[in-house]
C-alpha positions in Angstrom: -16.9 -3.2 -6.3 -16.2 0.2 -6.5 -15.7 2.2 -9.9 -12.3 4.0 -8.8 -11.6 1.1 -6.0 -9.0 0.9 -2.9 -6.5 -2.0 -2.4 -9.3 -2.5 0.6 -11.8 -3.3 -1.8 -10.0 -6.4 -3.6 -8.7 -6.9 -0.2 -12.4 -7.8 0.9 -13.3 -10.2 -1.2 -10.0 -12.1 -0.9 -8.5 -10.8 -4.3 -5.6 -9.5 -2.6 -4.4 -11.6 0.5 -3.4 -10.3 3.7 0.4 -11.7 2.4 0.3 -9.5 -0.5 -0.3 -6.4 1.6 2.5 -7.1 4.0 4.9 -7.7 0.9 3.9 -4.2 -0.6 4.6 -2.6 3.0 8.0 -4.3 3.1 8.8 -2.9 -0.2 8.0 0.5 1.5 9.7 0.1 4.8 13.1 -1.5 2.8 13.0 0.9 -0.3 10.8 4.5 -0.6 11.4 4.2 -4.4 9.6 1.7 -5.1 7.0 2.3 -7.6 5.0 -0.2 -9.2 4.7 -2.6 -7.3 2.8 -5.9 -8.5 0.4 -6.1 -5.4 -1.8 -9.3 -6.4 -2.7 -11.3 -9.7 -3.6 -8.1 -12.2 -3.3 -5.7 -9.8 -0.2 -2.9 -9.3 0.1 0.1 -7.3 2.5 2.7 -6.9 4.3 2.7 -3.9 5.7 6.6 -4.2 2.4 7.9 -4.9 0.9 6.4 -2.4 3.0 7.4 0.5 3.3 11.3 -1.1 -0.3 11.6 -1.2 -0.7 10.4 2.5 0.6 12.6 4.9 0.0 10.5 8.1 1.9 7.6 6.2 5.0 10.2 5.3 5.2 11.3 8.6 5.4 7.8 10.2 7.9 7.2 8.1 10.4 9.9 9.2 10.2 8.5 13.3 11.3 6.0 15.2 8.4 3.6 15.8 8.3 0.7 13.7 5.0 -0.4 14.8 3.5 3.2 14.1 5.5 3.5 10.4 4.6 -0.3 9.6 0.4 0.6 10.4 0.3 3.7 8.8 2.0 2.4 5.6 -0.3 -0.3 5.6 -3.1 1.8 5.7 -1.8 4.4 3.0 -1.8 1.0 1.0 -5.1 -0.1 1.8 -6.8 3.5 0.6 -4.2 3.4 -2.6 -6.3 2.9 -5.9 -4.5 0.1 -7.2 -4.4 -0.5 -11.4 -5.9 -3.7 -13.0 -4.0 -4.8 -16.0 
């Protein structure tokens, strides 16, 4: 694994489960304040930072489209550099 890894990397080898990436994009689609979120067993992310620092996952966030907000969050999430601790 990677020494600065994305969420995808845990992802990959099954550390984070598909479940856990859908909870962390709920938290985002029901409340954009959400920081730290625990995403998997020893692993957090921000939420806030992640969506601020990705501007496709911002955008999709101010239209209509729930399909289009719910894939681009999920993708800001899967690029975020989560914290093990």
């Amino acid at each position: 694994m990677a020494n600065n890894p994305t969420v995808a990397d845990p992802f990959k080898s099954k550390s984070v489960t598909d479940e856990e990436v859908d909870a962390a994009v709920d938290a985002v689609l029901a409340d954009l304040a959400t920081e730290s979120f625990p995403l998997a067993k020893g692993w957090t992310i921000d939420l806030v930072e992640t969506i601020r620092t990705n501007t496709t996952a911002a955008e999709a966030l101010k239209t209509d489209k729930p399909a289009w907000k719910r894939n681009m969050v999920r993708t800001a999430i899967l690029l975020a550099h989560p914290v093990k601790g």
